[in-house]
Backbone as a chain_set.jsonl record, in Angstrom:
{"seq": "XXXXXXXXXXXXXXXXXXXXXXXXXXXXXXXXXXXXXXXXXXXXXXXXXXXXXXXXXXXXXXXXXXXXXXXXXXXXXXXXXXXXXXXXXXXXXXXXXXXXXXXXXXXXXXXXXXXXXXX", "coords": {"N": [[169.121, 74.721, 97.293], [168.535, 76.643, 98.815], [167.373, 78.648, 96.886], [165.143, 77.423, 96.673], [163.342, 76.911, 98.65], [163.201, 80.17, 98.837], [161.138, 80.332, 96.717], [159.498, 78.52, 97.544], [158.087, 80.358, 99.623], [157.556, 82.329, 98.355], [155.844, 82.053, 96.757], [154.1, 81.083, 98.927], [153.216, 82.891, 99.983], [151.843, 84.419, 97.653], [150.179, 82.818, 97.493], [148.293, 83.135, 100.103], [147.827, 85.923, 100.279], [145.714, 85.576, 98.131], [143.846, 84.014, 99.03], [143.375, 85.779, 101.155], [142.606, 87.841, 99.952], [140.055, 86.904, 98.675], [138.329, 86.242, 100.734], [137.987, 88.715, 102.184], [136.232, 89.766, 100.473], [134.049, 88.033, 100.528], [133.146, 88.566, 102.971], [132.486, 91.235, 102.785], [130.276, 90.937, 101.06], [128.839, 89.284, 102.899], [128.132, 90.791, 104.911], [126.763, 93.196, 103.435], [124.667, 91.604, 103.001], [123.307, 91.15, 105.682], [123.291, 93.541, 106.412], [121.322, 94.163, 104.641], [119.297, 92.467, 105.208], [118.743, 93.371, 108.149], [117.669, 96.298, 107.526], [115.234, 94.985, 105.979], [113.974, 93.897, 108.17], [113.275, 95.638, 109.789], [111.699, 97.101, 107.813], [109.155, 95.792, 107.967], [108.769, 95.443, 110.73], [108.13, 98.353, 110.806], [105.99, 97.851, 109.307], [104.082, 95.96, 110.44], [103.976, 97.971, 112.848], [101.862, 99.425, 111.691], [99.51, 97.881, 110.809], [98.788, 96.927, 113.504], [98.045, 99.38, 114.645], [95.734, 99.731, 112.694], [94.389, 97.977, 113.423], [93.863, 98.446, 115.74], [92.584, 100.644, 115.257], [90.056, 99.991, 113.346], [88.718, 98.07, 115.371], [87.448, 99.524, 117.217], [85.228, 100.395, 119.868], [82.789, 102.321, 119.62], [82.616, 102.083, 116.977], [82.182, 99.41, 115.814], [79.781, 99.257, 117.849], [78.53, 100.708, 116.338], [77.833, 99.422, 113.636], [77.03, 96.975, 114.615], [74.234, 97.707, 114.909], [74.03, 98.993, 112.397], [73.584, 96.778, 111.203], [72.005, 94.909, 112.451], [69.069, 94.018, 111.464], [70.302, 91.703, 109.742], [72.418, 90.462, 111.646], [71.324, 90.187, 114.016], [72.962, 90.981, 116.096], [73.396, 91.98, 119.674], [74.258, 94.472, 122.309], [76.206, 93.958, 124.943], [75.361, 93.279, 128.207], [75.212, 92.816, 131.552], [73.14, 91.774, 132.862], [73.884, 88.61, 130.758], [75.083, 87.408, 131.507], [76.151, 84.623, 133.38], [76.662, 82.856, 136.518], [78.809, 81.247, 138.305], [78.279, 78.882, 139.438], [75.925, 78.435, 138.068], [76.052, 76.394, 135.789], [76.597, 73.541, 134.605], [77.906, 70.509, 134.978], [79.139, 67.575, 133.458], [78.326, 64.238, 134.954], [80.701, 62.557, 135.435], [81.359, 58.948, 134.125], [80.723, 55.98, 135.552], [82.27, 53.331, 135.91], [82.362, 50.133, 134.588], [82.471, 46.77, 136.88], [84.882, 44.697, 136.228], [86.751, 42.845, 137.296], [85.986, 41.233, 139.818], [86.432, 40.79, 143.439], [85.926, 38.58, 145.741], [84.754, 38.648, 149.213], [84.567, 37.202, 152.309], [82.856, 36.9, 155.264], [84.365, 35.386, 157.562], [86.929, 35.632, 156.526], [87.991, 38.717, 157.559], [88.911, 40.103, 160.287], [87.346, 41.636, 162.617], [88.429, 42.978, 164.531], [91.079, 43.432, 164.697], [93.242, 46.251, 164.752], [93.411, 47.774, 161.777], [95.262, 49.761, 161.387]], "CA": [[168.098, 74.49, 98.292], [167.857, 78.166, 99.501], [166.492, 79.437, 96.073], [163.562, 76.889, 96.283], [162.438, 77.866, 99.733], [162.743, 81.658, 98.615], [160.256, 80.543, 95.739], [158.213, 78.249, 97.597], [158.193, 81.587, 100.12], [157.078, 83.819, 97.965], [154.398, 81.241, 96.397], [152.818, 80.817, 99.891], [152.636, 84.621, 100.179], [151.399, 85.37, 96.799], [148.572, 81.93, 97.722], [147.593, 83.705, 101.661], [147.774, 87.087, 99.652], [144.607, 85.647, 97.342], [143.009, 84.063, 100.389], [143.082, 86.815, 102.188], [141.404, 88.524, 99.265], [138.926, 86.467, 98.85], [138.276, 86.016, 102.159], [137.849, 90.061, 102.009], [135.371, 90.518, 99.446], [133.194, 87.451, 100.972], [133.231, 89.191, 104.193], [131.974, 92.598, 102.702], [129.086, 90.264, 100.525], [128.043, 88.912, 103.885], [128.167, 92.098, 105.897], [125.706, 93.464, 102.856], [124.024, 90.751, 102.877], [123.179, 91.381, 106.632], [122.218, 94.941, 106.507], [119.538, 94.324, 104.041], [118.234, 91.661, 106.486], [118.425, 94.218, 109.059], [116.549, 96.565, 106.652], [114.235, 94.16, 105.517], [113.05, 93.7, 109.346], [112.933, 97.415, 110.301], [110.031, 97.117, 107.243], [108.175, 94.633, 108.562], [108.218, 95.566, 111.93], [106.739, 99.407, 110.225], [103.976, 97.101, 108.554], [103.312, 95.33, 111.53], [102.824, 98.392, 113.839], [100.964, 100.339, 111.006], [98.418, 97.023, 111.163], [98.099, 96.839, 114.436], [97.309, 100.636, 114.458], [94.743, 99.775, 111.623], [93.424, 97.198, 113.751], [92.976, 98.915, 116.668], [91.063, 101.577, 114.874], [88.677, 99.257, 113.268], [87.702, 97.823, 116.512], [87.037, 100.729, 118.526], [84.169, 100.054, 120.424], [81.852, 102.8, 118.924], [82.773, 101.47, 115.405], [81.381, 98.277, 116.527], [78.568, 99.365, 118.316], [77.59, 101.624, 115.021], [78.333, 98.696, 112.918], [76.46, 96.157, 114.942], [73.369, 98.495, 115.027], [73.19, 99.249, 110.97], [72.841, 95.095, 110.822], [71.028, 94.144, 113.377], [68.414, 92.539, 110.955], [71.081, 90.282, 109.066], [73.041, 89.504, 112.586], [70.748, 89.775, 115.479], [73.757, 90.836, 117.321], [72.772, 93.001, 121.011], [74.785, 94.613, 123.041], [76.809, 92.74, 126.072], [74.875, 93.288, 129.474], [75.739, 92.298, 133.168], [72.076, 90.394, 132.68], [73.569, 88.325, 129.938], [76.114, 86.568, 131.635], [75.522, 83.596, 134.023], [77.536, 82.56, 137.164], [79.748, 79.843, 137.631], [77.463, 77.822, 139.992], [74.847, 77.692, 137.142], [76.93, 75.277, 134.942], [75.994, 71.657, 135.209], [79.078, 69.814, 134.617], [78.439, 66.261, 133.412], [78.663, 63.298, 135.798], [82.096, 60.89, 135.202], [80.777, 57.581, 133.87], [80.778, 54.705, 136.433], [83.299, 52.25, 134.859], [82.173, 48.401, 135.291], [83.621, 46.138, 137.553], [85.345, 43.606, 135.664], [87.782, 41.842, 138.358], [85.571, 41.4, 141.204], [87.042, 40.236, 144.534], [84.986, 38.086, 147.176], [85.043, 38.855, 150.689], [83.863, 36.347, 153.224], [83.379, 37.353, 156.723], [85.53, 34.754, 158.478], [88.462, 36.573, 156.413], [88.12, 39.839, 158.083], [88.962, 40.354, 161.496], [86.886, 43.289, 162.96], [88.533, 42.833, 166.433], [92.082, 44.054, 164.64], [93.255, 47.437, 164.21], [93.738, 48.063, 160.62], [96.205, 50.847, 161.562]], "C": [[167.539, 75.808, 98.817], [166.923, 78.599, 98.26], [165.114, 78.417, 95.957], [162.495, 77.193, 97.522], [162.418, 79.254, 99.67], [161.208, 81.15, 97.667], [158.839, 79.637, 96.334], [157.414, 79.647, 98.915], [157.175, 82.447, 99.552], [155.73, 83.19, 96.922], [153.324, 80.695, 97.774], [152.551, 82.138, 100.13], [151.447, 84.855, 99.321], [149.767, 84.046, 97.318], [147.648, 82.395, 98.937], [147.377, 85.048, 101.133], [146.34, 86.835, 99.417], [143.646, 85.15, 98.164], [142.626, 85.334, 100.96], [141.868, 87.848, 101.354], [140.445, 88.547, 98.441], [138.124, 86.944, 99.967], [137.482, 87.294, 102.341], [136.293, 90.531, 101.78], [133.39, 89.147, 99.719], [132.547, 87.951, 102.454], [132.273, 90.112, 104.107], [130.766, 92.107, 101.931], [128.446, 89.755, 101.481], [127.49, 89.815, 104.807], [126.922, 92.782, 104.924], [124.12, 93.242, 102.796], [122.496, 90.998, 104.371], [122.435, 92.203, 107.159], [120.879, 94.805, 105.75], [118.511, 93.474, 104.417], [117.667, 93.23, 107.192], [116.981, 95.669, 108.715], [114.984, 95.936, 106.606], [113.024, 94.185, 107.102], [112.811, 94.193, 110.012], [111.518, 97.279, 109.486], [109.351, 96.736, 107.754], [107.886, 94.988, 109.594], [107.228, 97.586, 111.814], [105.408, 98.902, 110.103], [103.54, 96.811, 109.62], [103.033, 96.213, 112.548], [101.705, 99.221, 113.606], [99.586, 99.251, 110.974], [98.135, 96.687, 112.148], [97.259, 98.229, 114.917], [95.751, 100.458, 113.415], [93.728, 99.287, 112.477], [93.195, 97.445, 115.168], [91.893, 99.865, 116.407], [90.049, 101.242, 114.477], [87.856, 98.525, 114.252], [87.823, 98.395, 117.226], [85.53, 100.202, 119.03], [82.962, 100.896, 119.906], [82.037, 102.661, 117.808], [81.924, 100.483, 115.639], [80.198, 98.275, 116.915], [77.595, 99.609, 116.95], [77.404, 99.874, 113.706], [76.897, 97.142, 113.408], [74.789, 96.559, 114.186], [72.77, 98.386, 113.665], [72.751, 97.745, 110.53], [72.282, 94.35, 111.322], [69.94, 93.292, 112.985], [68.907, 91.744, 110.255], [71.582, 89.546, 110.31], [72.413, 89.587, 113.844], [71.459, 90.167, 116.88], [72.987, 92.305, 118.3], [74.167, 93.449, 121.416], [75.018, 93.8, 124.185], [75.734, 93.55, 127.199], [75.199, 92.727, 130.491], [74.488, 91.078, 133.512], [72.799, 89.05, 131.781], [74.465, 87.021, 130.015], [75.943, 85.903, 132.859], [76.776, 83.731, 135.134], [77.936, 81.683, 137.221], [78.876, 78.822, 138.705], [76.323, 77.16, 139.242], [75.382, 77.177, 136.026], [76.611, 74.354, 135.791], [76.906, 71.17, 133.85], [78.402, 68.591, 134.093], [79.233, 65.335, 134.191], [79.57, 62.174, 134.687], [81.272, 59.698, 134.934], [81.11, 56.582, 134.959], [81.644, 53.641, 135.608], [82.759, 50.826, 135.463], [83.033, 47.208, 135.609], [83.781, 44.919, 136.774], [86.432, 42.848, 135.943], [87.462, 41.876, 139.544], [86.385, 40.523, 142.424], [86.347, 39.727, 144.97], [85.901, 37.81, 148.175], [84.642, 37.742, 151.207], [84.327, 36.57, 154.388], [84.117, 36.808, 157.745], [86.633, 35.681, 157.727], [88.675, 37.524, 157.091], [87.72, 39.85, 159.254], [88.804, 41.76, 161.823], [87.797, 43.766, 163.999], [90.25, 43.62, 165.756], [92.556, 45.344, 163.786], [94.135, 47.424, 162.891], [95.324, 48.972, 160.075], [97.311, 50.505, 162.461]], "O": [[166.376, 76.016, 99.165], [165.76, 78.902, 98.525], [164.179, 78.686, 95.203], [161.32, 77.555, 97.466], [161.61, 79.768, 100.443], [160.167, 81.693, 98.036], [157.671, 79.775, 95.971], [156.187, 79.735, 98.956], [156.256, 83.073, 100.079], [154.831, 83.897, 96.467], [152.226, 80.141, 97.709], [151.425, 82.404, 100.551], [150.368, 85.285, 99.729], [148.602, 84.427, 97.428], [146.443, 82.149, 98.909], [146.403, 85.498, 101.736], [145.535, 87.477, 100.092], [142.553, 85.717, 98.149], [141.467, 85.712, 101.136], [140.828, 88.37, 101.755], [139.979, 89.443, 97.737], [137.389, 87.931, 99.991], [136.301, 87.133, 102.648], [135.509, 91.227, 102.425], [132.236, 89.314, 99.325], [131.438, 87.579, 102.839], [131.333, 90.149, 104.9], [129.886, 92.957, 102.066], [127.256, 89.611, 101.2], [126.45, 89.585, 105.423], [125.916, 92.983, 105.604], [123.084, 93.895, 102.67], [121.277, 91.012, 104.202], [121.468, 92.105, 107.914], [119.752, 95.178, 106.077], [117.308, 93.544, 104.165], [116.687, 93.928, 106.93], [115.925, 95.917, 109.298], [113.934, 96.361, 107.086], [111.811, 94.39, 107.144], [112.187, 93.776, 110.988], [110.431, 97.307, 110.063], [108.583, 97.571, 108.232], [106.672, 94.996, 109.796], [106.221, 97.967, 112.411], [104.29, 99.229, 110.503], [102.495, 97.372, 109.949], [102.135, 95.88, 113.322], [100.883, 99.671, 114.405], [98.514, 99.836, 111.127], [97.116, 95.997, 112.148], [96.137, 98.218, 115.424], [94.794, 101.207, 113.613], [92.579, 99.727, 112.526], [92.406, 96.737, 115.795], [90.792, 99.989, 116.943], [89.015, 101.783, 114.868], [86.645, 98.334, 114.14], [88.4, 97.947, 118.217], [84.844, 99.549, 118.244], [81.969, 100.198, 119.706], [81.296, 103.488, 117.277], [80.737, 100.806, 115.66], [79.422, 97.424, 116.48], [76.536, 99.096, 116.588], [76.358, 99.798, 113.061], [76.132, 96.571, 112.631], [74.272, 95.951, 113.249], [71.637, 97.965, 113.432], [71.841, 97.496, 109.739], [71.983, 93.23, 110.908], [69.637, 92.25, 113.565], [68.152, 90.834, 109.912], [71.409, 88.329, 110.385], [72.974, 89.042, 114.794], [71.115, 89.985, 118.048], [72.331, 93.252, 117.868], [75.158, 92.894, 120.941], [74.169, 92.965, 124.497], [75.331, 94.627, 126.76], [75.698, 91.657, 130.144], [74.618, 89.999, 134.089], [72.153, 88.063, 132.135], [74.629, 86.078, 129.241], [75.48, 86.689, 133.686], [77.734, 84.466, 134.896], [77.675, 80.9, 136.307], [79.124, 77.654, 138.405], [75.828, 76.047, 139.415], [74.97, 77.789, 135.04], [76.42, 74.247, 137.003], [76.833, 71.273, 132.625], [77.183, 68.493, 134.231], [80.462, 65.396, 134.25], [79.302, 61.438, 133.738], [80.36, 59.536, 135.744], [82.334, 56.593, 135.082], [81.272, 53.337, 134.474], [82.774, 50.541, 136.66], [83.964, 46.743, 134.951], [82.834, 44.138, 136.671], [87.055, 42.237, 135.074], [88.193, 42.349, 140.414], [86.956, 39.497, 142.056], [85.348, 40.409, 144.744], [86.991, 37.246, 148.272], [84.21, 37.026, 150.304], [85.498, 36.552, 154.768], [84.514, 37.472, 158.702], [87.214, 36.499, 158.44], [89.83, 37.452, 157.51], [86.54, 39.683, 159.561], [89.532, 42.722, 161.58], [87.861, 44.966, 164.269], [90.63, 44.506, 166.521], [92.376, 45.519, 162.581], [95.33, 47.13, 162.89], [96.061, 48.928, 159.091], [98.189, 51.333, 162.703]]}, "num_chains": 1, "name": "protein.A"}
């Protein structure tokens, strides 16, 4: 009985042994795995502030202006002005539709007593 618990002993060692180094080598494939995320989204966030750099330089405002200017007879576009823009009182909202009464009530003046306070 002792020599079979030495052997099953030394067969749960040598089985937590190969776990373990598994276990190991999945560890150091995930940890890899990880960094070249991390990598990956250092790039990206380069690209993305080298295009927002791009795209602030293409719309600079004297880019634009110059830009407007050489096409003015394909797009008509003007410059903005303080004339060009309206205030908020000259907007004309449109009037709510009237909904039609379709469960009318009748009153009749014996029902309603003027003489008592409502309140």
């Amino acid at each position: 009985m002792r020599g079979f618990l030495f052997v099953f002993a030394a067969f749960a060692v040598i089985g937590l042994a190969f776990w373990a180094y598994q276990e190991n080598y999945t560890t150091q494939t995930a940890i890899r795995e990880v960094r070249g995320l991390y990598n990956d989204i250092g790039a990206a966030h380069d690209r993305l502030q080298m295009l927002r750099a791009e795209w602030a330089y293409l719309n600079r405002p004297d880019r634009l202006a110059d830009l407007a200017d050489l096409n003015f007879d394909r797009l008509g576009l003007l410059p903005l002005r303080p004339e060009a823009f309206g205030a908020v009182d000259q907007i004309i909202y449109p009037v709510p539709p009237i909904m039609p009464i379709t469960d009318p009530i009748e009153l009749s003046a014996d029902m309603i007593d003027l003489a008592e306070d409502p309140l």
